[in-house]
C-alpha positions as CSV (number, residue, x, y, z in Angstrom):
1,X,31.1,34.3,19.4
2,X,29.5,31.6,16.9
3,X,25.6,31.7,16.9
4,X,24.9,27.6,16.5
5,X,23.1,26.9,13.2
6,X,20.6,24.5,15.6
7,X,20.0,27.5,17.9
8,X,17.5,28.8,14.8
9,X,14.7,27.2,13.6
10,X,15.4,27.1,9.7
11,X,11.1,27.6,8.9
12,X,12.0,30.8,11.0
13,X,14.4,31.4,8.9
14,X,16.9,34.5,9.6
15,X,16.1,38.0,11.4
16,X,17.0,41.7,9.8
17,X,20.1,42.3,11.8
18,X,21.3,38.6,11.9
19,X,24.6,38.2,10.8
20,X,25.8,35.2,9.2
21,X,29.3,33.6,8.4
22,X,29.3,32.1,4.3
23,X,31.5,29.6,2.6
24,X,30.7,27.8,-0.4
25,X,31.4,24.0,-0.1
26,X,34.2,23.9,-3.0
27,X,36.2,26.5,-1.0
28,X,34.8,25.8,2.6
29,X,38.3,27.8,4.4
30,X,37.0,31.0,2.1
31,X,34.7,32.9,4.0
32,X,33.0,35.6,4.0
33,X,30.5,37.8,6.3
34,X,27.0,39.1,6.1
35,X,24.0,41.0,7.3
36,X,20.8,40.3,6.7
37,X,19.2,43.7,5.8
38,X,15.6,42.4,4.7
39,X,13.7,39.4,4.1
40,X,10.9,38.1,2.2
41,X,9.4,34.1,2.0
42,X,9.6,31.9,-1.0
43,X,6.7,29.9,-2.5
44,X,7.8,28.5,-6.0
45,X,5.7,26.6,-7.7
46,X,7.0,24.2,-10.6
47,X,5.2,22.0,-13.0
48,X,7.7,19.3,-14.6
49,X,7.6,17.5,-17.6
50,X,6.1,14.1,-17.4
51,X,7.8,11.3,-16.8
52,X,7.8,8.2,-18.6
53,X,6.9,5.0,-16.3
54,X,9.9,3.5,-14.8
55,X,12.0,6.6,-16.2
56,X,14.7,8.6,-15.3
57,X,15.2,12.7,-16.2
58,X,18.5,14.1,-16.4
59,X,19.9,16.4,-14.0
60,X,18.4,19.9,-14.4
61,X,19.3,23.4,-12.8
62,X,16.3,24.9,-11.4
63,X,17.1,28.4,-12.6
64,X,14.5,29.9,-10.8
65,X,16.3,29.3,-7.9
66,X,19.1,31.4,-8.7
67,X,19.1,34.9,-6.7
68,X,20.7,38.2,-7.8
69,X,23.5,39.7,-6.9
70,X,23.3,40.5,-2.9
71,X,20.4,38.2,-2.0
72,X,21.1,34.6,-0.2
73,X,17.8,32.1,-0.7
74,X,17.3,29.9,2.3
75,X,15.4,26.6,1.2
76,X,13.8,24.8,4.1
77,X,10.9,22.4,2.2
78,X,10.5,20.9,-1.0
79,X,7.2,19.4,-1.4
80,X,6.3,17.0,-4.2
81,X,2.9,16.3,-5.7
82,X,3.5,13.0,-7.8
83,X,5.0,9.9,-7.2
84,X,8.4,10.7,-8.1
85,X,11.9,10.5,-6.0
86,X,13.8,13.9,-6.3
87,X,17.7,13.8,-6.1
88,X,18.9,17.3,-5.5
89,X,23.1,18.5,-6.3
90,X,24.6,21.4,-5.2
91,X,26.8,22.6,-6.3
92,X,26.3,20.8,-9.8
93,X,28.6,17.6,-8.9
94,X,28.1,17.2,-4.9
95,X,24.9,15.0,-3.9
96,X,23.1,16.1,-1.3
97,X,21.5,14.3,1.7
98,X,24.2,11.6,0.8
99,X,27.6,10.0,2.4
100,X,30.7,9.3,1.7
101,X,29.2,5.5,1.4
102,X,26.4,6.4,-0.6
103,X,27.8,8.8,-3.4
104,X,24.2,8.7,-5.3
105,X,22.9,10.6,-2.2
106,X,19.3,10.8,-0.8
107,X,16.0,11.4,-1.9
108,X,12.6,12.9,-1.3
109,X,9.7,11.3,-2.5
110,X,6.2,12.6,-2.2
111,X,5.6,10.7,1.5
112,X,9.0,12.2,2.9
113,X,7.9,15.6,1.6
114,X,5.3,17.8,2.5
115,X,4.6,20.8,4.4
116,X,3.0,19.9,7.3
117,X,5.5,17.5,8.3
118,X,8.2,15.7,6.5
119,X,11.8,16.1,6.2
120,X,13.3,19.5,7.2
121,X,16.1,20.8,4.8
122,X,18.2,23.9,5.0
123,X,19.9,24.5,1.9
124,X,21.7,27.9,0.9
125,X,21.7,29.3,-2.5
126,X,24.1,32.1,-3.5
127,X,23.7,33.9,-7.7
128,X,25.2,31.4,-9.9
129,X,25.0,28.4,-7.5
130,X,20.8,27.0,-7.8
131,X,20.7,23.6,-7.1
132,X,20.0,21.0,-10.1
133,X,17.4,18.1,-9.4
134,X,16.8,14.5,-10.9
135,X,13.4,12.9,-11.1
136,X,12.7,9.6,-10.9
137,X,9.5,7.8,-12.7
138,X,9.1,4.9,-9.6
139,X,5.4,3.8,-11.1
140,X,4.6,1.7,-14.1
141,X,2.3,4.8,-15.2
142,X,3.4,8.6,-16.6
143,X,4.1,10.7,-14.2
144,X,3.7,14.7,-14.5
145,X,4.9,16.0,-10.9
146,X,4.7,19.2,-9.5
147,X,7.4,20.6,-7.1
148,X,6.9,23.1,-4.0
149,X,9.7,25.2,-2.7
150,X,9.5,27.5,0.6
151,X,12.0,29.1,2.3
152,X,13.1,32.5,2.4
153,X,14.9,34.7,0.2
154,X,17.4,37.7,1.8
155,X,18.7,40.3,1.0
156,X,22.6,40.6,2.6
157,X,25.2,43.1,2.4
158,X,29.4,42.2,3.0
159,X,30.5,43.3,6.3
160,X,33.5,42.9,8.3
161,X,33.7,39.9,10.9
162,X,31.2,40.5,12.8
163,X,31.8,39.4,17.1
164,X,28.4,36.9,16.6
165,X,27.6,35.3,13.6
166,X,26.1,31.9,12.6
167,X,28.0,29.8,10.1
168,X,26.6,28.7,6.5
169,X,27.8,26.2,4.2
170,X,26.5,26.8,0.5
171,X,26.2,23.4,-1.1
172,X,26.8,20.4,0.7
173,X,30.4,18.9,1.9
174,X,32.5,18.0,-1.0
175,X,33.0,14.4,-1.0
């Protein structure tokens, strides 16, 4: 029986036990199965460069978002001190919170962020698949943001199809 991804709350994150169906967006049909054997929370701090006013950074892998072998991250907030819009990818060519009409994607700026409140996100990341992120300078002043990351990071092993199991996309829908 498939376990809903909305019947979790994603700040709640997994349970030890839960089992979990994975496929990675360039090979969604692939998939593979999990169980989450422990679990610990993420609180990442990261202080950027500074940003020129009215400038643009290049895409950048945030490496310290890139989990060992048989761990699974779960990010479900990225807060932003500094006036900055963030454009996430995952995998390195797919924008996220995007659409088929608005290849650039989303962003989160430092009102749509934010811990208490803001917008909710659930992405996955698997070893050798971190997200990269572009900042964008949107004041006519430097700019030296810092970024927030919570979420939780698990610790999984394979297992065979399990009769309930909640489905996870890692990295968003290929366009």
């Amino acid at each position: 029986m498939i376990k809903i991804p909305s019947q979790y709350d994603v700040e709640l994150g997994f349970a030890i036990n839960d089992k979990i169906e994975m496929a990675l967006s360039g090979s969604p049909e692939v998939k593979k199965y999990y169980q989450i054997t422990q679990r610990d929370q993420i609180f990442l701090p990261e202080n950027q460069e500074a940003i020129a006013a009215g400038a643009t950074d290049t895409f950048s892998e945030i490496t310290n978002l890139n989990p060992p072998t048989n761990q699974l991250y779960q990010i479900y907030k990225i807060m932003i001190d500094g006036n900055v819009e963030l454009y996430l990818k995952q995998p390195a060519a797919t924008n996220r919170w995007g659409t088929q009409r608005t290849p650039q994607g989303g962003y989160l700026t430092d009102r749509t962020s934010g811990l208490l409140g803001g917008q909710k996100l659930n992405i996955y990341i698997t070893m050798d698949n971190p997200p990269s992120i572009q900042l964008v300078n949107i004041t006519r002043v430097e700019v030296t943001p810092r970024l927030f990351y919570f979420g939780w990071r698990y610790s999984i092993k394979e297992i065979s199809k399990p009769a309930t199991y909640t489905p996870i996309l890692v990295g968003g829908l290929a366009q």
